[in-house]
C-alpha positions as CSV (number, residue, x, y, z in Angstrom):
1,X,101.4,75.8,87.5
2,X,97.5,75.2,87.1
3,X,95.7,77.3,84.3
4,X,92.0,77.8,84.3
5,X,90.0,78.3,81.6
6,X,86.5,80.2,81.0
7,X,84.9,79.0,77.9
8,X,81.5,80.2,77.2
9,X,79.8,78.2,74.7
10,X,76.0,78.4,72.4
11,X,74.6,75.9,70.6
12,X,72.7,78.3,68.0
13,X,73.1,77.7,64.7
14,X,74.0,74.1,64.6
15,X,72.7,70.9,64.7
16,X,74.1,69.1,67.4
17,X,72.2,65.5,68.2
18,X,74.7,64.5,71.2
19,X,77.5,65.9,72.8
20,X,79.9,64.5,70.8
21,X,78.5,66.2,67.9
22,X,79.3,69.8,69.6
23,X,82.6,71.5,69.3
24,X,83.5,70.7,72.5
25,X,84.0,67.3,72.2
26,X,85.5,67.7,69.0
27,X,87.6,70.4,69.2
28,X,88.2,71.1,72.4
29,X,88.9,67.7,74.1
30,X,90.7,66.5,71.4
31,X,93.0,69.5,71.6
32,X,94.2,69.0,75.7
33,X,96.8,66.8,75.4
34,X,96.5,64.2,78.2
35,X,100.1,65.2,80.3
36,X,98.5,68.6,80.5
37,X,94.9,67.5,81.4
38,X,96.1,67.7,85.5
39,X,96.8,70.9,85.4
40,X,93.7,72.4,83.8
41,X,90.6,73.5,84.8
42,X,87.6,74.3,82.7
43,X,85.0,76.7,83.2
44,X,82.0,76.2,80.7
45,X,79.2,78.7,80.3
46,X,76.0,78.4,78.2
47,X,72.7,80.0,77.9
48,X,70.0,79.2,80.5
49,X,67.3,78.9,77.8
50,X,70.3,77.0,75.2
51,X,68.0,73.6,74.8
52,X,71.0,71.5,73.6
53,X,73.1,72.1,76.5
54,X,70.9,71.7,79.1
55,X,69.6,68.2,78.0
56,X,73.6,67.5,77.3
57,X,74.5,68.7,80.6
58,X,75.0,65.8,82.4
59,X,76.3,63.9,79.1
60,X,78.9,66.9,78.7
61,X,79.8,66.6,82.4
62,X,80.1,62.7,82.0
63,X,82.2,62.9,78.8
64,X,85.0,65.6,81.0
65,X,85.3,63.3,83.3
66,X,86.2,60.4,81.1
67,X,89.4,61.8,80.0
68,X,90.0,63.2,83.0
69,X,89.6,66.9,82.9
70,X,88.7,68.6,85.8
71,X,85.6,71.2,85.0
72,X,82.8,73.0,86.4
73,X,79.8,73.1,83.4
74,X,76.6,75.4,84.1
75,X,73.6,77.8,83.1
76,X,74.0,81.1,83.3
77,X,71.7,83.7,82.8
78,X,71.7,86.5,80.5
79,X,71.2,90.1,83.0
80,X,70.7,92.1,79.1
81,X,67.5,90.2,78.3
């Protein structure tokens, strides 16, 4: 059985230099055990105008892909704003 997951993420408030600084890395990678890796999929959400993940983007994208885990990382826009 496969198992996505949405996981909307923000950079405000901290102080993040790279993308292993960020939570992500650090909590979240660390935390899939590899067996279960295969059947996961991530979906990972930030702000458009979230300056730390946009530069990270393809650093974030590059670091999911080491250890394997399948994800989709973008934008998204705010409609409330």
């Amino acid at each position: 059985m496969d198992v996505a997951l949405l996981i909307p993420t923000t950079s405000r408030g901290r102080n993040f230099k790279t993308i292993d600084e960020s939570l992500l890395a650090c909590r979240l990678v660390a935390s899939l055990r590899p067996n279960a890796r295969q059947y996961c999929t991530l979906y990972i959400g930030y702000d458009e105008d979230d300056e730390f993940y946009v530069s990270q983007h393809a650093s974030l994208v590059q670091l999911l892909d080491q250890f394997g885990i399948r994800a989709f990382v973008g934008a998204i826009s705010n409609p409330i704003d």
